[in-house]
C-alpha positions as CSV (number, residue, x, y, z in Angstrom):
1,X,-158.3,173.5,-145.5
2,X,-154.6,173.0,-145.6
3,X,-153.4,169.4,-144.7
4,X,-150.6,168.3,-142.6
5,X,-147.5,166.8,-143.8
6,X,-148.0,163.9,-141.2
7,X,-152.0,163.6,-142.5
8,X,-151.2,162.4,-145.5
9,X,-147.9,160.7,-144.6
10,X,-150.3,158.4,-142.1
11,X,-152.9,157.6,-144.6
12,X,-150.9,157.0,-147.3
13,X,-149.3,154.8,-145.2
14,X,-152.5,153.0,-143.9
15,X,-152.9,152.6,-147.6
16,X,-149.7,150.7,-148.3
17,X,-150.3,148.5,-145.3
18,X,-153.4,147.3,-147.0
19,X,-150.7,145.6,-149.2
20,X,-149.6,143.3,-146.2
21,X,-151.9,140.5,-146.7
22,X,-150.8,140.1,-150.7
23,X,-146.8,141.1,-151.0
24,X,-143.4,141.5,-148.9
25,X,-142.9,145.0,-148.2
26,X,-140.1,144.9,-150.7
27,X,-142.5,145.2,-153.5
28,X,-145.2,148.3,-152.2
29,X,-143.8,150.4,-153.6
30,X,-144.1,149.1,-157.7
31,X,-147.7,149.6,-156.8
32,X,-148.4,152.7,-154.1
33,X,-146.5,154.9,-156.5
34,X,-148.4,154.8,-159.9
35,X,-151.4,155.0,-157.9
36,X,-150.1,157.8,-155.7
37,X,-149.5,159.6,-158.6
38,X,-152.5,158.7,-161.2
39,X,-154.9,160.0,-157.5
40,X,-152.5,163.2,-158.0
41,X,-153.0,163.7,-161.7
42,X,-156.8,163.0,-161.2
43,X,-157.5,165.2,-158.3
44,X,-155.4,167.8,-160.2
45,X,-157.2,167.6,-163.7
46,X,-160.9,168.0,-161.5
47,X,-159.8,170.9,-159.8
48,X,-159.1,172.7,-162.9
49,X,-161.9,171.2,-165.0
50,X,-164.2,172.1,-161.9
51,X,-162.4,176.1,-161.9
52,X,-162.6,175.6,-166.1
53,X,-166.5,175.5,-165.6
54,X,-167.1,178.1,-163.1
55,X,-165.5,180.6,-164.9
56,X,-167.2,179.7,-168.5
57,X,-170.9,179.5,-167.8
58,X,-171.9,181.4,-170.5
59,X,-170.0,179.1,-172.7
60,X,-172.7,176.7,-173.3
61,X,-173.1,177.1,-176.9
62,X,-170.0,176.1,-177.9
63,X,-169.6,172.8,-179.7
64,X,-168.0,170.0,-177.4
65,X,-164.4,170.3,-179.6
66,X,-164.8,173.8,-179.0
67,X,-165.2,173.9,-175.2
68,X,-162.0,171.2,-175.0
69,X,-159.8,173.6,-177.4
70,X,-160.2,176.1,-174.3
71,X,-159.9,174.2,-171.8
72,X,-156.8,172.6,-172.2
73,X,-155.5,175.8,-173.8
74,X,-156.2,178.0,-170.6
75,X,-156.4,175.3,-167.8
76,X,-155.0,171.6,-168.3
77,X,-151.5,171.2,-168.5
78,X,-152.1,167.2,-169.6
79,X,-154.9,165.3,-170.5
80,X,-157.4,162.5,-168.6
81,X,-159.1,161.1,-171.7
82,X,-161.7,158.6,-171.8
83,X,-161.2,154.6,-172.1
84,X,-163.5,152.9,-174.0
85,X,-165.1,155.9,-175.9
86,X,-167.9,155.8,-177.8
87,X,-169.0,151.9,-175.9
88,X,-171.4,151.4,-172.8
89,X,-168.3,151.0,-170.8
90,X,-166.9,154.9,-171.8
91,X,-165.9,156.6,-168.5
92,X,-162.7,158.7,-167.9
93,X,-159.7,157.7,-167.1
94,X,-159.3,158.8,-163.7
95,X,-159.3,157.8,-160.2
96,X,-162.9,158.9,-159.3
97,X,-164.5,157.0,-162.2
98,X,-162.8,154.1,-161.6
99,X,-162.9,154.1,-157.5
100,X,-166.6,154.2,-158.1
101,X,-166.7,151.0,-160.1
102,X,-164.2,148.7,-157.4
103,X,-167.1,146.1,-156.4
104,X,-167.2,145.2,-159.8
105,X,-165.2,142.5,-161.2
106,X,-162.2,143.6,-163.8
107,X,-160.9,146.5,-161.6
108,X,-156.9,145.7,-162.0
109,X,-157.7,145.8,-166.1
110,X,-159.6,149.1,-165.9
111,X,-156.9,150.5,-163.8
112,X,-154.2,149.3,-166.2
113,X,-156.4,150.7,-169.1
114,X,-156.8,153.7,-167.5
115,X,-152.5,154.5,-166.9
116,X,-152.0,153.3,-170.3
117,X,-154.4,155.8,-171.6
118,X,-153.4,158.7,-170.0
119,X,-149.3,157.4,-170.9
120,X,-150.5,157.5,-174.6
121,X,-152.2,161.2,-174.5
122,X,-149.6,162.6,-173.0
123,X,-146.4,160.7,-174.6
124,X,-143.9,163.9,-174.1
125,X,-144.9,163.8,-170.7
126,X,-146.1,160.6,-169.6
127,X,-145.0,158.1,-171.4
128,X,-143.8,154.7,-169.4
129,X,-144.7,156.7,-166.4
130,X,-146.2,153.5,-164.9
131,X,-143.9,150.8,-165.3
132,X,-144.8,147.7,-166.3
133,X,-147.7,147.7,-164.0
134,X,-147.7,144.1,-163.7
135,X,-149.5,144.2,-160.1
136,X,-152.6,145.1,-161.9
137,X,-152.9,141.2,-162.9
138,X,-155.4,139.3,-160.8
139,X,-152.9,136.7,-160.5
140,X,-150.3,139.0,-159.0
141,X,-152.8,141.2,-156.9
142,X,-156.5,140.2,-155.9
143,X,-158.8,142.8,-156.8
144,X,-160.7,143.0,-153.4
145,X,-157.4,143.9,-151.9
146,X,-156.3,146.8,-154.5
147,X,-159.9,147.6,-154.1
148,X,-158.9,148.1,-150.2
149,X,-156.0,150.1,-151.0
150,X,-157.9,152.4,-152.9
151,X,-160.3,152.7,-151.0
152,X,-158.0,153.5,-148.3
153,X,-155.8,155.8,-150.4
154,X,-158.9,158.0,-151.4
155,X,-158.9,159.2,-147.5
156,X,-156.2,161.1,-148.5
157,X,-156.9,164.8,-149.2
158,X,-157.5,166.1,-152.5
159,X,-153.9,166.4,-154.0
160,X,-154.3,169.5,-156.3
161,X,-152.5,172.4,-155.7
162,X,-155.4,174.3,-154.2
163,X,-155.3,171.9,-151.1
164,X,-152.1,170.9,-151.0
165,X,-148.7,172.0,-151.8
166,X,-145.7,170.4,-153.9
167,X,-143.8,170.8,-150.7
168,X,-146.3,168.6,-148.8
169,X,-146.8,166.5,-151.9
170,X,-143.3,165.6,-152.4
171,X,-142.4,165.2,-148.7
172,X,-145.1,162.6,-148.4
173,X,-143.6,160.9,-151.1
174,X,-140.0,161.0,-149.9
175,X,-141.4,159.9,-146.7
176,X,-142.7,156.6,-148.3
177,X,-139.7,156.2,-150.4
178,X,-137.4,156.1,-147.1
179,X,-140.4,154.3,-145.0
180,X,-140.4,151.0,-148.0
181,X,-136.9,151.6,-148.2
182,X,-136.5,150.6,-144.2
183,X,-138.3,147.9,-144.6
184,X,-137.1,146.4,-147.5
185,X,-133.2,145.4,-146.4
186,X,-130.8,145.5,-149.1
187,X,-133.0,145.6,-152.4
188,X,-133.9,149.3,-151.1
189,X,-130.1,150.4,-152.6
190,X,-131.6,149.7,-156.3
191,X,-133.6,152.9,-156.1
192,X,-133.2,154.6,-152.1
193,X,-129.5,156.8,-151.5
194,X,-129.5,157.6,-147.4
195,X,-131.1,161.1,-148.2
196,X,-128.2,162.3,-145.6
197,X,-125.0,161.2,-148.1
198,X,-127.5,162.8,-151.1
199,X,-127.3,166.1,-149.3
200,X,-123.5,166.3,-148.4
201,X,-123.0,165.1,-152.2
202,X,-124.7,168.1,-153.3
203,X,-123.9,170.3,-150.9
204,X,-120.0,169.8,-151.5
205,X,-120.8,170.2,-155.6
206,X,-122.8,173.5,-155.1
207,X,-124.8,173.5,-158.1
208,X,-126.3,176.8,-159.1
209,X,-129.1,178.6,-161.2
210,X,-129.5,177.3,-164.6
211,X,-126.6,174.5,-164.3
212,X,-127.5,171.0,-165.3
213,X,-127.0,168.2,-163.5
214,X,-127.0,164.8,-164.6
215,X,-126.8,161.5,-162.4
216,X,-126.4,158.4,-164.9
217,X,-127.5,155.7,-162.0
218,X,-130.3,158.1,-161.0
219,X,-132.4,155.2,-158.8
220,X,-135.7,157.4,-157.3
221,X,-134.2,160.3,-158.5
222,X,-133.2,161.5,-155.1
223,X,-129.8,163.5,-156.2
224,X,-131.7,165.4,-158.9
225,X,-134.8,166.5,-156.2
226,X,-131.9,167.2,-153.8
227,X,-130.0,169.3,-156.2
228,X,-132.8,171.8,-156.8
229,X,-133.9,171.8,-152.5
230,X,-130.5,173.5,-152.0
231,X,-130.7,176.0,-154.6
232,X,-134.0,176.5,-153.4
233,X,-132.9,176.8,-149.3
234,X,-130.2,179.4,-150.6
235,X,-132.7,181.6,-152.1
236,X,-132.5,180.4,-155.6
237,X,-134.8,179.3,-158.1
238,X,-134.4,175.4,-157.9
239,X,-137.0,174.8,-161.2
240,X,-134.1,176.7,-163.0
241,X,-131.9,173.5,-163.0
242,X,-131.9,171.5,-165.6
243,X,-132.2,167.9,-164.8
244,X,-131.1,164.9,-166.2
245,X,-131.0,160.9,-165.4
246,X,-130.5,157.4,-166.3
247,X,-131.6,154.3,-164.8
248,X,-131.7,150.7,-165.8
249,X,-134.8,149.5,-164.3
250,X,-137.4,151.0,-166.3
251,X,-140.4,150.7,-163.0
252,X,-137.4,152.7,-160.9
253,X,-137.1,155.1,-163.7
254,X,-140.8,155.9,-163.3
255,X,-140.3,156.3,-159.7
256,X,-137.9,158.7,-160.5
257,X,-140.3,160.8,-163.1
258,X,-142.8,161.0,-160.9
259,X,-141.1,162.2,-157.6
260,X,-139.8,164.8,-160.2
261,X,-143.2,165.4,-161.0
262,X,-144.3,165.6,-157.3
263,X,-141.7,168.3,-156.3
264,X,-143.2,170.1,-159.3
265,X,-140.0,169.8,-161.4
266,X,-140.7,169.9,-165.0
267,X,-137.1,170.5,-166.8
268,X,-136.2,166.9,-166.5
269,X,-135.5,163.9,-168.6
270,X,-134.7,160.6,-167.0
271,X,-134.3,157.8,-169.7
272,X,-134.1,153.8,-169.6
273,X,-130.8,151.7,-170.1
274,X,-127.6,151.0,-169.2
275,X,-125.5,153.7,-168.7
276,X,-122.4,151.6,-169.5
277,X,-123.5,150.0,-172.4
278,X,-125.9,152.4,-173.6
279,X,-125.4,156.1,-172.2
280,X,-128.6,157.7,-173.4
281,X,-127.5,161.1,-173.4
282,X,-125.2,162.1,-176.2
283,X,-124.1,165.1,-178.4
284,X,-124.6,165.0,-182.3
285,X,-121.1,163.5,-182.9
286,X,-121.9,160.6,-180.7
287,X,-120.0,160.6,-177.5
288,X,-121.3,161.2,-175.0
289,X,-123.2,165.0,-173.5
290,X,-121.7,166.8,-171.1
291,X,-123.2,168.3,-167.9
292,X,-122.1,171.0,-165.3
293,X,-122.8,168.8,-162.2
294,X,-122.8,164.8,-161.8
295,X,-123.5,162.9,-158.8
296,X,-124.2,159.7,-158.4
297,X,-124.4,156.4,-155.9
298,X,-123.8,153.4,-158.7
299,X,-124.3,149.7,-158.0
300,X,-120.7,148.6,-156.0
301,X,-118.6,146.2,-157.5
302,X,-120.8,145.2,-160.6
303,X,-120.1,142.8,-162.6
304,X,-120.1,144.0,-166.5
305,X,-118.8,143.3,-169.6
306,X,-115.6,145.8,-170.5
307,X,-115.5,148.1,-173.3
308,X,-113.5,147.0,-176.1
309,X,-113.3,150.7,-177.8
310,X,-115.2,153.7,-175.8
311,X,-113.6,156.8,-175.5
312,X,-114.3,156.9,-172.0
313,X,-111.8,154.3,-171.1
314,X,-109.3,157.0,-169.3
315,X,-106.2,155.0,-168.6
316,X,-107.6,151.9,-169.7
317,X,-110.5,149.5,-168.6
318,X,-111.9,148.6,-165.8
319,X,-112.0,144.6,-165.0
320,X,-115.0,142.6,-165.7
321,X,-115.0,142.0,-162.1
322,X,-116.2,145.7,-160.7
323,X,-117.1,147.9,-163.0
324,X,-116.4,151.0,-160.1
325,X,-113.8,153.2,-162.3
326,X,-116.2,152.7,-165.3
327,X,-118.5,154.3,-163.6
328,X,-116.5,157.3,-162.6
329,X,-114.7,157.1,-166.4
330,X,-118.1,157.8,-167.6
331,X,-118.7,160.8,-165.2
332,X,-115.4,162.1,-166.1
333,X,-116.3,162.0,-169.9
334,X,-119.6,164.0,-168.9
335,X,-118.2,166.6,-167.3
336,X,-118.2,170.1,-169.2
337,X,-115.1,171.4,-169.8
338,X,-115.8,175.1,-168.6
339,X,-117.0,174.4,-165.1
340,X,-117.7,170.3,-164.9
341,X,-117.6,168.7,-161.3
342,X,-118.8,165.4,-160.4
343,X,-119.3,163.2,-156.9
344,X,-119.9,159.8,-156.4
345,X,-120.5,157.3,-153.7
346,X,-117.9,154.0,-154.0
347,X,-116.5,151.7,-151.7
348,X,-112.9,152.1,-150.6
349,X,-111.8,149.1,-152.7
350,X,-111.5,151.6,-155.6
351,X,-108.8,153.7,-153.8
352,X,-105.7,151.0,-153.7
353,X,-106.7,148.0,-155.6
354,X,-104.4,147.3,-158.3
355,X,-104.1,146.0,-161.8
356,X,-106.1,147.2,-164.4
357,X,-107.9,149.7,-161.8
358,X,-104.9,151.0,-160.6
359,X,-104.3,152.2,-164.2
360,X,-106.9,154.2,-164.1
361,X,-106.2,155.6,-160.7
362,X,-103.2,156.5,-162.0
363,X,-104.0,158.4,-164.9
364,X,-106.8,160.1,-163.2
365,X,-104.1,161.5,-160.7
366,X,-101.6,161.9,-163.5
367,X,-103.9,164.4,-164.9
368,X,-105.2,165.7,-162.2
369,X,-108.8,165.3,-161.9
370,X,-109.3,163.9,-158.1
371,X,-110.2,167.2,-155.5
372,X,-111.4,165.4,-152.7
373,X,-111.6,161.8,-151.3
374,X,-114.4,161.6,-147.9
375,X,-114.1,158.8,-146.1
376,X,-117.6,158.0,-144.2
377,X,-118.7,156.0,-141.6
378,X,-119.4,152.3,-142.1
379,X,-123.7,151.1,-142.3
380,X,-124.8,154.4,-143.6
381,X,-126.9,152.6,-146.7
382,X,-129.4,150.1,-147.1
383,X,-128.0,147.6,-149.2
384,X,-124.6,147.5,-147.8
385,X,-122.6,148.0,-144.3
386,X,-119.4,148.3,-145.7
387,X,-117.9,152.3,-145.8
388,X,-117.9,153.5,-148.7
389,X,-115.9,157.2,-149.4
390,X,-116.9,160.1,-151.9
391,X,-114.6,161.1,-154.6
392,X,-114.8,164.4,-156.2
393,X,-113.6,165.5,-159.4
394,X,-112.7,168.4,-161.4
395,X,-112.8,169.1,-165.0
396,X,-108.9,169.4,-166.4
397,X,-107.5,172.6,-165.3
398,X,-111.0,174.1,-163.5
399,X,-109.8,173.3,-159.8
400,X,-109.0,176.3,-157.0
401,X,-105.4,177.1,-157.7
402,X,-104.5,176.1,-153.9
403,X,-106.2,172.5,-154.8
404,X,-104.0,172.0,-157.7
405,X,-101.5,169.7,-157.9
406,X,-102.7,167.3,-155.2
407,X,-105.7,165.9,-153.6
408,X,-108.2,166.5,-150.1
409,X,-108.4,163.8,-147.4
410,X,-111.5,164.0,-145.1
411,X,-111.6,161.2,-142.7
412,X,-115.4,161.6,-141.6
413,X,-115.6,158.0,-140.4
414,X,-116.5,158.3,-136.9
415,X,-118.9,160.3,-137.6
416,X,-122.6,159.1,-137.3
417,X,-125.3,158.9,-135.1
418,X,-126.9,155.2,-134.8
419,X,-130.3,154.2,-136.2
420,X,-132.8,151.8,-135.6
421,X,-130.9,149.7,-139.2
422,X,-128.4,151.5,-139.7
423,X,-125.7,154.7,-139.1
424,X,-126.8,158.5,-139.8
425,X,-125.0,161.8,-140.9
426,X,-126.5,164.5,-138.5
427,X,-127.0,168.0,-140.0
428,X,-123.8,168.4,-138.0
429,X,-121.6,166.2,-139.2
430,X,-122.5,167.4,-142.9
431,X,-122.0,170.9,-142.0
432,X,-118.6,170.1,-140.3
433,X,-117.3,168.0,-143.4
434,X,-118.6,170.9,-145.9
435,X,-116.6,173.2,-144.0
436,X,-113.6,171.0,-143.9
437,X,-113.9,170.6,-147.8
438,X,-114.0,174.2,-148.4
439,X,-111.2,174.9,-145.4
440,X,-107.6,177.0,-146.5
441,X,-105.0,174.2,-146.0
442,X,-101.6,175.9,-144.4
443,X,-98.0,175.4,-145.6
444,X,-98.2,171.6,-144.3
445,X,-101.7,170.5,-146.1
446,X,-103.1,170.8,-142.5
447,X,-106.8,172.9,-142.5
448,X,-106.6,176.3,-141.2
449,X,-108.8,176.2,-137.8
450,X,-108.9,180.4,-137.1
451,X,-111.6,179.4,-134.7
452,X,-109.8,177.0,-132.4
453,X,-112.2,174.6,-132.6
454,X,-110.6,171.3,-134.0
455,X,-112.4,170.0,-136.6
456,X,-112.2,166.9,-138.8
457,X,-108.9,165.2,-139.5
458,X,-108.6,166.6,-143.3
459,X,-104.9,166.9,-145.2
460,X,-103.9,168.2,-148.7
461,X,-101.7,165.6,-149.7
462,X,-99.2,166.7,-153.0
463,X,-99.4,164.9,-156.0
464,X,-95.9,163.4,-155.4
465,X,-96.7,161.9,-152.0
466,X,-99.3,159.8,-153.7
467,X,-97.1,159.1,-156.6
468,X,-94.3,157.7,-154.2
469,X,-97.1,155.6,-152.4
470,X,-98.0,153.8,-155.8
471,X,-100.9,156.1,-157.0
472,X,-102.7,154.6,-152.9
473,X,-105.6,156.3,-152.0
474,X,-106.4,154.7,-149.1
475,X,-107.5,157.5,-146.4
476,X,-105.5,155.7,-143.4
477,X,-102.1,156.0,-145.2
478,X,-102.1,160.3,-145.0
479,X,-104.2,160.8,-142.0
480,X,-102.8,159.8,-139.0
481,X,-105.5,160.0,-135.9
482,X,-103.9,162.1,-133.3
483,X,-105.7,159.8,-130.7
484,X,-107.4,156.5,-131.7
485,X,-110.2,156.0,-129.7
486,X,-109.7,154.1,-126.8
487,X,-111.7,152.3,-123.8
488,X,-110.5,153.3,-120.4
489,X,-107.6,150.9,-119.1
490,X,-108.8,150.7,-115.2
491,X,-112.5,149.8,-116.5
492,X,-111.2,147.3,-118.8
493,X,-108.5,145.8,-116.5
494,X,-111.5,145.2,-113.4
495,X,-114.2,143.6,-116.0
496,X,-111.0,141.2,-117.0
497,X,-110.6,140.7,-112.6
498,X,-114.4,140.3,-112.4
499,X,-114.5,137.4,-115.3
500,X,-111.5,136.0,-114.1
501,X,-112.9,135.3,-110.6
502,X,-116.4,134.5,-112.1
503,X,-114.8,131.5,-114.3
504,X,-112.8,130.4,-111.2
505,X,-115.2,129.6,-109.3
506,X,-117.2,127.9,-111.6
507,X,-114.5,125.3,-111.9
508,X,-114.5,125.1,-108.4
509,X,-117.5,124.1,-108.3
510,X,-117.0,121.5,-110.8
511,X,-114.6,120.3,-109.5
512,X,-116.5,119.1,-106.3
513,X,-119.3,117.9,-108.2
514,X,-116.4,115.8,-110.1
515,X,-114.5,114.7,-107.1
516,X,-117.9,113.7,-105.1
517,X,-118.7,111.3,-108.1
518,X,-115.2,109.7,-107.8
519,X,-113.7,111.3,-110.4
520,X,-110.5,112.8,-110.4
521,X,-107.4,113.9,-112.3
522,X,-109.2,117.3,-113.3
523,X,-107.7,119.9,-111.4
524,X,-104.5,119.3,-112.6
């Protein structure tokens, strides 16, 4: 029978919660993923072995090397092998011959044993899928309460694709992704992008069949999944794309592979470093590869140590201080010349600070790379409540002719809905943005509105304008709000009356209080 998105959301859930007694809420997720996954990859390699044997009955002459040649020719796509082979401890490595042994002592080292083994037989695949997988240590995580999450977590229907589909699969996992990431205040923005700003990203960058799309701070991997949903919405084949990232924690990393694995997207790499230091994708003459489509939500205002000679320093470096324009130096460098377009997430800081930033600002403008700046609403993300804008850009000479020469201004920033922890983009807000990004502009910058219906405040602003402003971004200085939003006079004017008379007679009445005591001198 066919399960429920909200079945398996709930027990998976119930399964984390066992965690409650041993870590913050912060940390579940380093350890519900890898088992999520390795009850996945188990349930997944039964089903198969089990459909493997009923079709092959008469197969029972063939030598034991034999019968594996076939199966994992015609029916595995990776392997389960065994741990400990050829000992009185040899069992496989999944999660049903381990499950069966959790009242026994030892469970977090067979469960470490058992990721590390299916890592090593599948390396092209699997390898560092796990992390470091420190929670298996008894130190770090007591076995009788893994042995409760487990336990828990095995309530949850069989996870192959016979019983459940990658749709369901990778929704439940989304779901826990945003569910730890509520919960776990600011460190959620190391690996959690509001799933809301993810989709207006991609939805203003439009990637299509057979593109690839890179995001070098690539955090769960949320940009890439998204990327491929959209094609998919529109009627496209979203396992076309190919898919690329780079993250610097290497346990977020794996969270990354395997929600790519659990939306069953398979033409992906996601590697492990810095992206500044070390960019791990690059082209036989070493700089770095270049990609159709680039999003990306980086780390704000990170401290790093400047390049002394990359290639990628457009216009000069950024300061030690905030490595922001490094970031979108980098994405610049990786876009493809034919049809490259990037979009990342910063705070507004990078659109009028000066000195060496400005530089770059400059040249960036100078050679006209910037489409679009969006400005969005303030408390949208986890790990910050400041509003933060997305800047789009163009590879050199690939922009619409009527976007040449100058750059968009959205001002989306009173548009939200509030939360229970922070600000959302509705479906309607995104929608009303896309269309004012893709809106004709008329003789004054000004959006065409055929409709009648008002819209967002949005201006094409000429390249001279900004240069005569210094090279300022800043959203406020070319979109002037026809009506700031204001409180109503008369309502404001009788709470001030109804204070006013509240505070007078309170001293009134302290002042009889005072003058019965004898004191005076008060009410002057």
């Amino acid at each position: 029978m066919a399960v429920t998105q909200q079945e398996i959301e709930n027990r998976l859930w119930d399964a984390a919660d066992e965690l409650r007694v041993a870590m913050p809420e912060a940390q579940y997720a380093s350890v519900i993923f890898p088992l999520m996954f390795w009850k996945y990859l188990s349930d997944t390699w039964e089903h198969q072995h089990e459909q493997f044997l009923a079709e092959n009955e008469g197969l029972d002459d063939l030598s034991a090397e034999e019968a594996h040649e076939i199966e994992y020719r015609d029916y595995q796509s990776f392997e389960i092998p065994f741990i400990h082979p050829g000992t009185v401890h040899q069992r496989r490595a999944s999660w049903t011959s381990i499950l069966a042994t959790i009242t026994q002592p030892g469970l977090g080292q067979r469960v470490r044993t058992s990721l590390q083994a299916i890592e090593t037989a599948n390396p092209d695949k699997y390898s560092r899928l796990f992390g470091a997988m420190t929670w298996t240590s008894e130190e770090v995580l007591r076995g009788e309460v893994l042995a409760a999450v487990m336990q828990t977590m095995d309530r949850t229907p069989k996870m192959h694709e016979g019983n459940m589909s990658h749709d369901v699969l990778g929704g439940a996992y989304e779901y826990l992704l945003k569910r730890f990431s509520d919960g776990s205040g600011t460190r959620a923005g190391q690996f959690f992008t509001s799933r809301e700003v993810v989709e207006l990203i991609v939805e203003v960058l439009d990637p299509k069949g057979y593109e690839s799309v890179y995001d070098p701070t690539c955090g769960s991997g949320g940009m890439l999944i998204a990327s491929a949903n959209l094609l998919k919405t529109r009627g496209g084949r979203g396992y076309t794309l190919k898919l690329y990232g780079q993250e610097a924690v290497p346990d977020t990393a794996g969270v990354a592979r395997m929600n790519l694995f659990m939306h069953n997207l398979t033409q992906f790499k996601v590697e492990v470093g810095d992206t500044l230091k070390d960019p791990r994708f690059k082209r036989p003459d070493g700089s770095v590869a270049q990609f159709d489509v680039i999003v990306a939500n980086p780390p704000y205002s990170l401290k790093w140590k400047p390049w002394t000679n990359d290639p990628r320093a457009l216009g000069g470096v950024a300061p030690p201080s905030t490595a922001d324009w490094a970031f979108v130096q980098h994405m610049i460098a990786s876009m493809s010349p034919q049809k490259g377009r990037a979009g990342v997430v910063l705070p507004h800081g990078v659109l009028f600070r000066g000195g060496q930033e400005a530089a770059i600002r400059q040249r960036v403008l100078d050679d006209d790379l910037l489409e679009a700046v969006i400005g969005l609403p303030a408390n949208l993300f986890y790990n910050t409540t400041i509003p933060t804008a997305i800047l789009v850009f163009r590879a050199p000479g690939t922009k619409d002719p009527e976007r040449q020469g100058g750059v968009l201004f959205i001002d989306a920033s009173k548009r939200f809905s509030k939360a229970k922890n922070r600000n959302v983009l509705t479906d309607a807000d995104i929608a009303d943005i896309v269309t004012a990004y893709h809106s004709k502009m008329d003789a004054d910058g000004n959006p065409v509105d055929p409709d009648g219906e008002g819209g967002l405040a949005a201006r094409f602003v000429p390249a001279a304008e900004i240069a005569a402003n210094g090279y300022d971004l800043n959203i406020g200085r070319y979109i002037k709000q026809v009506a700031a939003e204001q409180e109503d006079l008369g309502t404001l004017i009788d709470a001030y009356n109804l204070a006013r008379a509240e505070r007078q007679r309170t001293e009134q009445r302290m002042l009889t209080v005072l003058a019965d005591a004898g004191i005076e001198g008060f009410d002057e």
